[in-house]
RODREN-919812 format. One record per residue (C-alpha): residue in three letters; x, y, z. Coordinates in nm, 4 decimals. Example, Ala and Ser with C-alpha at 12.3 -4.5 7.8 and 13.67 -1.06 7.14 Angstrom:
> residu, px, py, pz
> ala, 1.2300, -0.4500, 0.7800
> ser, 1.3670, -0.1060, 0.7140
END
This chain:
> residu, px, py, pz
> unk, -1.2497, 1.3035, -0.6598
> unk, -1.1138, 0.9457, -0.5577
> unk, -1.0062, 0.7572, -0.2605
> unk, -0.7178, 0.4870, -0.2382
> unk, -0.9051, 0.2809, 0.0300
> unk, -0.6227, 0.0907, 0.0806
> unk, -0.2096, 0.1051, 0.0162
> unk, 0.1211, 0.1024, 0.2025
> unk, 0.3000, 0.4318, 0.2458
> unk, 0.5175, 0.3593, 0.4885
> unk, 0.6911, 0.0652, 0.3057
> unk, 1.0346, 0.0916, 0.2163
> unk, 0.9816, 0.0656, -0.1705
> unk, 0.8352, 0.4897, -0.1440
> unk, 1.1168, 0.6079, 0.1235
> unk, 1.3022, 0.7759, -0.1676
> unk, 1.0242, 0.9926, -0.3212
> unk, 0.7490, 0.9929, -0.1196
> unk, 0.6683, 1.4102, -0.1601
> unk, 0.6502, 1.3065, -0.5210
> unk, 0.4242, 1.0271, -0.4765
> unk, 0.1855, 1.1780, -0.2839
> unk, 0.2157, 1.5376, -0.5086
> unk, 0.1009, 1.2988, -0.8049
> unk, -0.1853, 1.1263, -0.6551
> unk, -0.3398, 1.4933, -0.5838
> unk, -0.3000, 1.5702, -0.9022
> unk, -0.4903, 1.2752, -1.0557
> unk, -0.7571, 1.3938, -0.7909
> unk, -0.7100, 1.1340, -0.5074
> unk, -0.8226, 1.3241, -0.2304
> unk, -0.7680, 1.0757, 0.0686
> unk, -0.5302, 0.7944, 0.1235
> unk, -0.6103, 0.5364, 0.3686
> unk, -0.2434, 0.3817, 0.4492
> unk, -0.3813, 0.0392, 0.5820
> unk, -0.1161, -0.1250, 0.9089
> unk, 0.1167, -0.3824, 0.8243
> unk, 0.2158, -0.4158, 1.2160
> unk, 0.2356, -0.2423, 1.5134
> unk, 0.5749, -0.1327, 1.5375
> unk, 0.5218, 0.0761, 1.1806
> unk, 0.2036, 0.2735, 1.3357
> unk, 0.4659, 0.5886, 1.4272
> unk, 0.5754, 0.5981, 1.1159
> unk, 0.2034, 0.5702, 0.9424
> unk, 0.1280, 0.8524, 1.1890
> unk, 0.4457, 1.1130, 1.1116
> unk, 0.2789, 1.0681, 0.7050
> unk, -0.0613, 1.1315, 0.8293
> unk, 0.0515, 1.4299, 1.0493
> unk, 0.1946, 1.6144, 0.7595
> unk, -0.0526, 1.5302, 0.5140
> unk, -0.4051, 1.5953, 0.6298
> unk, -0.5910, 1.3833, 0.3560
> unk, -0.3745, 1.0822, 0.4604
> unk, -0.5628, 0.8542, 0.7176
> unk, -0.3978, 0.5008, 0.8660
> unk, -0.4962, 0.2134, 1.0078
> unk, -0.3894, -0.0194, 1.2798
> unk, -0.3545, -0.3906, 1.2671
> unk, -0.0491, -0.7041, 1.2416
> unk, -0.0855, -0.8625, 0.8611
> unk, -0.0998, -1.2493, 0.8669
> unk, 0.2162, -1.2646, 0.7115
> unk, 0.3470, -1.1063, 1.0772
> unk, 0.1470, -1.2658, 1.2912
> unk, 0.4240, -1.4825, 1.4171
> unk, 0.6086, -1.1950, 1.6070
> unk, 0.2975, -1.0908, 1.7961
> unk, 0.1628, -1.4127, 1.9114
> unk, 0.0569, -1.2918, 2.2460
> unk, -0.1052, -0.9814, 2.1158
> unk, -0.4751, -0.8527, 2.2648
> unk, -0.7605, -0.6651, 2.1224
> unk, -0.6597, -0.4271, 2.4044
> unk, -0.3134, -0.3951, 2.2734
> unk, -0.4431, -0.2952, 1.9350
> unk, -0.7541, -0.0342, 2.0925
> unk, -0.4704, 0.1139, 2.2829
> unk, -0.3177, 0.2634, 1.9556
> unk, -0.6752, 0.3950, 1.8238
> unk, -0.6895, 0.7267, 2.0194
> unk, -0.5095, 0.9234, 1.7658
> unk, -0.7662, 1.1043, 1.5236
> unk, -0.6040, 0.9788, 1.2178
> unk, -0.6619, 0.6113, 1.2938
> unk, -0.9934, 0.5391, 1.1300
> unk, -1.0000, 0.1290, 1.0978
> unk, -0.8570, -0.2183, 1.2521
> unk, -0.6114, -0.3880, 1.0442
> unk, -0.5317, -0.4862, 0.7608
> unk, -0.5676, -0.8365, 0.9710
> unk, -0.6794, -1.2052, 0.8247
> unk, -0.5760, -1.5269, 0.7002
> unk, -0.3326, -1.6206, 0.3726
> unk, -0.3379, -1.9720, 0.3575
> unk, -0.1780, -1.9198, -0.0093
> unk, 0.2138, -1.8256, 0.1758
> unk, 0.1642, -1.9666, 0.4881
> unk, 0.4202, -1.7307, 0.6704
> unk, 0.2613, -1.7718, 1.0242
> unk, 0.0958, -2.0893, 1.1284
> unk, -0.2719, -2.0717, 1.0565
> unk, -0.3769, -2.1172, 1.4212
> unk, -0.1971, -1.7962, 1.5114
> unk, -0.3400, -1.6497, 1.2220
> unk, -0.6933, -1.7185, 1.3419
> unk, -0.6234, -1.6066, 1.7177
> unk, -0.5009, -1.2850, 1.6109
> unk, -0.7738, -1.2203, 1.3608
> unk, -1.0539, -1.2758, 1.6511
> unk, -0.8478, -0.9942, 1.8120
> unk, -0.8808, -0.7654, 1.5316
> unk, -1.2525, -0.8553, 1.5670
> unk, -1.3060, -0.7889, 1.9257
> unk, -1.1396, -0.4333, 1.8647
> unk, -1.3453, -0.3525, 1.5446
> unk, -1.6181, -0.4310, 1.7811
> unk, -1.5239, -0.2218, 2.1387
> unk, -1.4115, 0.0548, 1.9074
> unk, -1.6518, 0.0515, 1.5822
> unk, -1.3671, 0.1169, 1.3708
> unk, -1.4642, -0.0791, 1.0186
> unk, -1.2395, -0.3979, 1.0061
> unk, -1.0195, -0.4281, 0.6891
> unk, -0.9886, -0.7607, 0.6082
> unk, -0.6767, -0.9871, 0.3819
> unk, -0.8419, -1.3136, 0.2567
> unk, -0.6198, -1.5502, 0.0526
> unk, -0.7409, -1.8987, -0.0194
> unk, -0.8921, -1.9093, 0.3147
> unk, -1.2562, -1.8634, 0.2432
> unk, -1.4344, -2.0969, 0.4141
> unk, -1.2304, -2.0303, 0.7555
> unk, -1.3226, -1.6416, 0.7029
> unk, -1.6616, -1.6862, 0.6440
> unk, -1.6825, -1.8933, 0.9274
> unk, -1.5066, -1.6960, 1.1678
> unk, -1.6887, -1.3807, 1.0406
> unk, -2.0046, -1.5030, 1.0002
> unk, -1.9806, -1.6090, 1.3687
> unk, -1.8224, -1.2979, 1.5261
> unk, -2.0757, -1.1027, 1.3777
> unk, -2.3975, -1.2678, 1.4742
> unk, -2.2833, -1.1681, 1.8927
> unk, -2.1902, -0.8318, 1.8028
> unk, -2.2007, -0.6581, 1.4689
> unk, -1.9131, -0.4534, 1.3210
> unk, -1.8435, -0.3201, 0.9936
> unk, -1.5559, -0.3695, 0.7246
> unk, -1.4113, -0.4182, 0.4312
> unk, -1.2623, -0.7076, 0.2280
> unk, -0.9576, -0.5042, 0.0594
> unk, -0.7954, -0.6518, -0.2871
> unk, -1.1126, -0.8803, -0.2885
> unk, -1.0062, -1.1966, -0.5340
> unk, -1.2255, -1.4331, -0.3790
> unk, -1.5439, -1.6575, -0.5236
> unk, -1.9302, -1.5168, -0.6172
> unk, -1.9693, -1.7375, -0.2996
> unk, -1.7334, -1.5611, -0.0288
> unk, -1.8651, -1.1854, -0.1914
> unk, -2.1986, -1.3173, -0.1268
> unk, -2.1377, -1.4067, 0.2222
> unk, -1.9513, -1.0678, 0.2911
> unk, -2.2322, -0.8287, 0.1175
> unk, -2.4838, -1.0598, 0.3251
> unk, -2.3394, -0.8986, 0.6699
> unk, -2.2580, -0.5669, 0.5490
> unk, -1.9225, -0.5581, 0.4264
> unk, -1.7371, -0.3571, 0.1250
> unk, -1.5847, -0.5102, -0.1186
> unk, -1.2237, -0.2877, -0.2733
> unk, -1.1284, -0.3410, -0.6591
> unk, -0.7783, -0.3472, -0.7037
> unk, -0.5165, -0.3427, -0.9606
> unk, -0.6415, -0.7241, -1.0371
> unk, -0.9801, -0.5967, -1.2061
> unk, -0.7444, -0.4939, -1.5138
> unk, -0.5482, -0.7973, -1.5629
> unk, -0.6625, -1.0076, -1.8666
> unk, -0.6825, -1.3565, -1.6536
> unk, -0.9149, -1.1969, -1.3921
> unk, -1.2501, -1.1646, -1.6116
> unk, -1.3771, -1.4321, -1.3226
> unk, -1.3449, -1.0978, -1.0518
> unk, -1.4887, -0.8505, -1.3249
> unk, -1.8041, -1.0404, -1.3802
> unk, -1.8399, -1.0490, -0.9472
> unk, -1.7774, -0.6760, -0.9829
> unk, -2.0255, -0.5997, -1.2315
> unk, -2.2709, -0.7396, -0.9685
> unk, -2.1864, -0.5811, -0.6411
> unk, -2.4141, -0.3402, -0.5150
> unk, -2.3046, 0.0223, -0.6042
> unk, -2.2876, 0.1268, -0.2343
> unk, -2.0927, -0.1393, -0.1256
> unk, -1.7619, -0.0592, -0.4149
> unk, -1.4367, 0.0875, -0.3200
> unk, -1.1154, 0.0780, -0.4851
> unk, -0.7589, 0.0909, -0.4223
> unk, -0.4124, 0.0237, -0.4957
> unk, -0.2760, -0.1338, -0.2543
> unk, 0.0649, 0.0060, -0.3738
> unk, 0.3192, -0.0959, -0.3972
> unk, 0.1795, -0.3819, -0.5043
> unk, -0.0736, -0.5185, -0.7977
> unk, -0.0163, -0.2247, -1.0434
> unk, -0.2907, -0.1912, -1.2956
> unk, -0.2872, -0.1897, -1.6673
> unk, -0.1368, 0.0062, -1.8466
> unk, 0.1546, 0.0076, -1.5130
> unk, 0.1476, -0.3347, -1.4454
> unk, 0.5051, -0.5019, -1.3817
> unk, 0.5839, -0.1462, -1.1938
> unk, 0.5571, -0.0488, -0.8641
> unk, 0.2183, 0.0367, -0.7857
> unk, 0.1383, 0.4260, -0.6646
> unk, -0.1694, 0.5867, -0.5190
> unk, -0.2024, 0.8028, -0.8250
> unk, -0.2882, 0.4249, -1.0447
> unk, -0.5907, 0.4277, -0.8553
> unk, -0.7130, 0.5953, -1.1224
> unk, -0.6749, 0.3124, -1.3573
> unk, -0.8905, 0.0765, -1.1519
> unk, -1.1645, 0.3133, -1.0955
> unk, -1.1570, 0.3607, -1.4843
> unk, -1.1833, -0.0273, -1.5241
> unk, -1.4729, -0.0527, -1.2570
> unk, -1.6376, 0.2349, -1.4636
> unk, -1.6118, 0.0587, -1.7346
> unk, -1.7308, -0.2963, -1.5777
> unk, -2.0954, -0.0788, -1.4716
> unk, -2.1104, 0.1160, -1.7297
> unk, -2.1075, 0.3876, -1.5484
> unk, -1.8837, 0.7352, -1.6370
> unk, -1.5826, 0.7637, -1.4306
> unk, -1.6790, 1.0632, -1.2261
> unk, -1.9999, 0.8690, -1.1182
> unk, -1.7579, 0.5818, -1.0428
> unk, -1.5474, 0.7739, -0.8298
> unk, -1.8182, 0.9660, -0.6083
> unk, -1.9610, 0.6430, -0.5705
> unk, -1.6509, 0.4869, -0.4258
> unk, -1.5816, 0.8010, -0.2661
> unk, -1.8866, 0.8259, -0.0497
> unk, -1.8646, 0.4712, 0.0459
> unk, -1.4825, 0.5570, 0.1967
> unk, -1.6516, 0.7967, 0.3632
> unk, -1.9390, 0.6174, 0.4588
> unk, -1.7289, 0.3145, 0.6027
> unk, -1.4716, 0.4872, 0.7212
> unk, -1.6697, 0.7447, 0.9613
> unk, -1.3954, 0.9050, 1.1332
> unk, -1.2251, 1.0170, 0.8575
> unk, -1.5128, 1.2857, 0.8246
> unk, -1.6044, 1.6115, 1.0251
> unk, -1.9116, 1.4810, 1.1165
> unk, -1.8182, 1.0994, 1.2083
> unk, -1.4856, 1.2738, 1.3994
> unk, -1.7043, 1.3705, 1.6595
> unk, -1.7852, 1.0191, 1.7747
> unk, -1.4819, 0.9345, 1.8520
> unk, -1.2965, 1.0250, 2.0895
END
């Protein structure tokens, strides 16, 4: 049993093979697929994949990298799309300060946005942080205090500081693909320390392959990798590892279970 918490089905790089793709992630036992927005526009097509495949869940939200061509966007605008029963979270929105592709005060607007709907909806945020800690934390830290809201920071490759701060109101933190990398032992050590219910992990495919695919393109079925490495980090056996991360999905992610499904509407 394990979860992808986090990847990108709908991107170009799978359009070729994506019955094969999803055939081998069952068969390395990934039993749900979260298939995180990139922008609006690309929700229809998140939705036909989730349609046909009943274990695939999405997730709706403008990347900062796009925030540029939605820079009058609402929190309405993005609750509007959350009626569907396979949306189950808000995003993935944030700040990357590392590219730069939007300017950063459009990157902030639209994150509050993200907020306000995680809020009115209580659909878990998921949350892209690159070299933008402080601003997160702040903007976060603030949000949360005059309404609470749940969420996760996916591909997490910040400081001990920032995971701090995001266990501290509740948050999930998602290996990736990075945990295996021999220059990352700086993440590893944060991940030996987070709380067990607050782990997932993911792929976010296609990028950030782990070892022993790294330099390929990434695939839900790799997951398997990570959640091998994180074992390893807590030494902990992999099938603890991955009911562990597989509850917490679940846990997070409430809609995406019978019982959660029925508060929602």
């Amino acid at each position: 049993m394990l979860v992808d918490s986090h990847c990108h089905l709908d991107f170009d790089d799978f359009e070729d093979d994506t019955a094969e793709i999803i055939e081998r992630a069952r068969e390395c036992g990934v039993n749900m697929i979260l298939n995180a927005g990139n922008n609006l526009d690309e929700l229809e097509n998140q939705l036909a994949l989730s349609e046909k495949y009943p274990f695939i869940y999405a997730a709706v939200g403008v990347h900062p990298h796009n925030a540029g061509e939605y820079p009058e966007l609402k929190a309405e605008d993005i609750i509007a799309k959350t009626n569907h029963k396979k949306v189950i979270g808000i995003g993935e929105t944030g700040l990357d300060y590392y590219y730069d592709y939007a300017p950063k005060d459009l990157q902030i607007k639209l994150l509050k946005e993200h907020i306000r709907a995680a809020q009115e909806t209580g659909l878990p945020l998921i949350i892209h942080n690159r070299d933008s800690d402080d601003d997160m934390a702040d903007i976060l830290g603030k949000a949360y205090k005059e309404k609470p809201f749940s969420g996760m920071i996916h591909c997490f490759s910040s400081s001990e500081k920032f995971a701090d701060f995001a266990l501290s109101i509740g948050f999930y933190l998602s290996a990736s693909g990075m945990i295996t990398f021999n220059k990352c032992g700086e993440l590893r050590d944060i991940f030996a320390k987070v709380p067990l219910e607050r782990l997932l992990v993911e792929t976010d495919s296609p990028f950030l392959a782990p070892v022993p695919e790294r330099g390929h393109r990434n695939e839900p079925s790799f997951v398997r990798f990570t959640a091998e490495k994180l074992a390893q980090i807590r030494d902990l056996p992999f099938e603890k590892i991955a009911q562990i991360t597989s509850d917490n999905f679940c846990n997070l992610f409430r809609k995406a279970s019978d019982k959660g499904r029925r508060n929602y509407k």
